[in-house]
C-alpha positions in Angstrom: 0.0 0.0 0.0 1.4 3.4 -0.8 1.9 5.6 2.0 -1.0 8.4 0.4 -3.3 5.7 0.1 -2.4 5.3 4.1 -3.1 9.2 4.1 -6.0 9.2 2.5 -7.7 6.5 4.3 -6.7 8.1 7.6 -8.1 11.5 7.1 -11.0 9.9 5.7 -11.6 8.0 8.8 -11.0 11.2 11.3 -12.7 13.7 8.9 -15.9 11.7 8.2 -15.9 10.7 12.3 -15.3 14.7 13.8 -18.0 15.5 10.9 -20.5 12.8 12.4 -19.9 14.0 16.0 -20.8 17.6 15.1 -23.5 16.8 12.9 -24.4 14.8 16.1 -24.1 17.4 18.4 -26.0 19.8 16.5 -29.0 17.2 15.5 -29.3 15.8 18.6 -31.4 18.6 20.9 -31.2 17.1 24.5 -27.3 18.1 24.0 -27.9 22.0 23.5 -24.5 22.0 21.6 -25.6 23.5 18.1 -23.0 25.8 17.9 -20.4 24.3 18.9 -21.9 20.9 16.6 -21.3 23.6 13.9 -18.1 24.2 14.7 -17.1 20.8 15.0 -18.7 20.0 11.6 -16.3 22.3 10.1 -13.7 20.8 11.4 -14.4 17.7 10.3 -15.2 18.7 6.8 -12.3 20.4 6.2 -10.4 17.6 7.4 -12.0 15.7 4.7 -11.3 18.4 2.0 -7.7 17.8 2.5 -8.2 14.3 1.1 -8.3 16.4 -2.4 -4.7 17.3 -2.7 -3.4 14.1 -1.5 -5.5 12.4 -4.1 -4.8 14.7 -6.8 -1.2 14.2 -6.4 -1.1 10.0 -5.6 -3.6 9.6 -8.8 -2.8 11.0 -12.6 -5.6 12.3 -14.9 -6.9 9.6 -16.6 -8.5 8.8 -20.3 -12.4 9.0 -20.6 -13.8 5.9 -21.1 -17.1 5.5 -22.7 -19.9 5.1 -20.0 -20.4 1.7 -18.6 -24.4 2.0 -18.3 -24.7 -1.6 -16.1 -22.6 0.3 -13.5 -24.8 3.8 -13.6 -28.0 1.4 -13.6 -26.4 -0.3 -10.8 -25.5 3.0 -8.2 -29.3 4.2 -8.9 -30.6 1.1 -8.4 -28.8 0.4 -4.8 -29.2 3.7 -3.6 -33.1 3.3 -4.5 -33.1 0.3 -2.7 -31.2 1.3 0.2 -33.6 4.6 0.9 -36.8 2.4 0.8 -35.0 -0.3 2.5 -33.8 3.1 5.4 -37.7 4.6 5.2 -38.8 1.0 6.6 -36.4 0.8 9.1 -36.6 4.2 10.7 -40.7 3.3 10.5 -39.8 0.5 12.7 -37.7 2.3 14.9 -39.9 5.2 15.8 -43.6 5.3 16.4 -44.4 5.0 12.7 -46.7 2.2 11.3 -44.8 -1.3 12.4 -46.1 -3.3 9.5 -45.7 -0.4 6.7 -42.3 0.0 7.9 -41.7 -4.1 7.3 -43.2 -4.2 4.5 -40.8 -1.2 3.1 -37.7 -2.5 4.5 -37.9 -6.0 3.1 -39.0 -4.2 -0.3 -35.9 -2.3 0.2 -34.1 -5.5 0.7 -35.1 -7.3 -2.4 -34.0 -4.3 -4.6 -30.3 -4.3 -3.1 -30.1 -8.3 -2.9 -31.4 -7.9 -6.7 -28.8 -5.4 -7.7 -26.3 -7.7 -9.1 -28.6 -9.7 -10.9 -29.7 -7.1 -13.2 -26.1 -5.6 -13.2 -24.9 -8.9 -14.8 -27.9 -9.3 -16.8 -27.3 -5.3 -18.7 -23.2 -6.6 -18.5 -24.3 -9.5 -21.0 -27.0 -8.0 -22.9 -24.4 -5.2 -24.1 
């Protein structure tokens, strides 16, 4: 492993962890921290923007290759699935409908456990 792989891996583990405590502390209103959650959010973010030099330099410009539609297909269809699937769940969790919320996160399930399946059936079809 090269050492700003190392880098980038370790400032995106601290950056995205200070940005989740501030968003935290700012979300969260028992705390009465929102400023400082702000603050702290900053931080964190700015932690992570340093990610972009370190990248920029361990990583050369590449070619444009033509759009691999499976793989665009793909990203829409997980992050579908994963919302319906996160809608049911957080149904369950709070005092939403108990049943809706089941019947949402197991929808939600399906689509992400179906995901490769119709990844690998656009991959042949092309």
């Amino acid at each position: 492993m090269k050492k700003e792989t190392l880098l980038e891996i370790i400032l995106g583990t601290i950056g995205g962890l200070i940005f989740a405590i501030g968003m935290c502390m700012c979300l969260i209103p028992e705390w009465n921290l929102f400023k400082v959650g702000v603050v702290v959010s900053i931080v964190g973010f700015i932690i992570l923007l340093g990610i972009i030099p370190v990248y920029k330099t361990s990583h050369p410009k590449k070619e444009h290759a033509p759009v691999n539609w499976g793989i665009v297909a793909t990203w829409i269809i997980g992050v579908i699935g994963a919302l319906v699937m996160g809608f049911g769940m957080s149904q369950v969790m709070t005092d939403g409908n108990m049943v809706l919320g089941l019947i949402f996160g197991v929808i939600g399930l399906i689509v992400c456990v179906l995901n490769y399946p119709i990844y690998a059936y656009i991959k042949s079809n092309k």
